[in-house]
N, C-alpha and C positions, 0 to 999 in steps of 0.2 A: 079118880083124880084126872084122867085121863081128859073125859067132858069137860070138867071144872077150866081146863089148861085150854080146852078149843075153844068154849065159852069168851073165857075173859081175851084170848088172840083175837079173835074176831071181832069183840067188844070195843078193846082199847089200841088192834094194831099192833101190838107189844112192843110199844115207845118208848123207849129211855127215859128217864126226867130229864129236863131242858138242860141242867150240867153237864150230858153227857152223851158222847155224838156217839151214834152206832157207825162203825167202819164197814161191819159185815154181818149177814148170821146164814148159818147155814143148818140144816135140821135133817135129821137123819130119815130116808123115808124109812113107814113103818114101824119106826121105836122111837121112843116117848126120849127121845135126847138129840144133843146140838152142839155147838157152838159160834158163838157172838165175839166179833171184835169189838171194844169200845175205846175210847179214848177219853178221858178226863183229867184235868188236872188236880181233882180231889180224890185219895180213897173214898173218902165217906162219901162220894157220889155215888162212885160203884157199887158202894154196899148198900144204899139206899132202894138201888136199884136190884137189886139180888133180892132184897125183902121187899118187893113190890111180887114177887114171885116162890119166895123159899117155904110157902104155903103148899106148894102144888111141884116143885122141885128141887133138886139138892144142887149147889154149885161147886166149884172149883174154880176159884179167880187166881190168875198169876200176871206181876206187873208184867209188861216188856222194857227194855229198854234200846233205843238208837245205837246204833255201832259208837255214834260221839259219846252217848250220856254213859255207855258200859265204859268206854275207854278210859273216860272222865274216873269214873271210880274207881275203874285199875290202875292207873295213871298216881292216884294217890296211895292207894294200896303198899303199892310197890314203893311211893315216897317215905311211907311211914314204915316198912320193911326195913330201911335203910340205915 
């Protein structure tokens, strides 16, 4: 698996689809693992992007959110607590 994964990096650059901007990626030297910032405003971009690859590796994607956008939904949280 390991060729297959230098293969297609070298091949394709391992480019995002066009919905979805890489912020960062960082690769572990030596071991077949990493991790990518990305930014999109579709799940289904991400995941698109995860199976352009889940042939040759396993993921763990978790959203983020902005200090505004988490506040936002604690903000209601706590409205509907009330």
């Amino acid at each position: 698996m390991q060729q297959a994964a230098i293969e297609r990096f070298v091949k394709t650059g391992g480019q995002p689809p066009d919905n979805v901007k890489m912020l960062g990626r960082w690769h572990a030297g030596g071991e077949f693992r990493g991790v990518a910032i990305v930014e999109a405003t579709d799940a289904s971009a991400v995941a698109a992007m995860v199976m352009q690859w889940s042939d040759i590796f396993s993921f763990t994607t978790t959203p983020a959110l902005t200090d505004e956008e988490l506040g936002a939904v604690l903000a209601a949280q706590q409205r509907s607590a009330n």
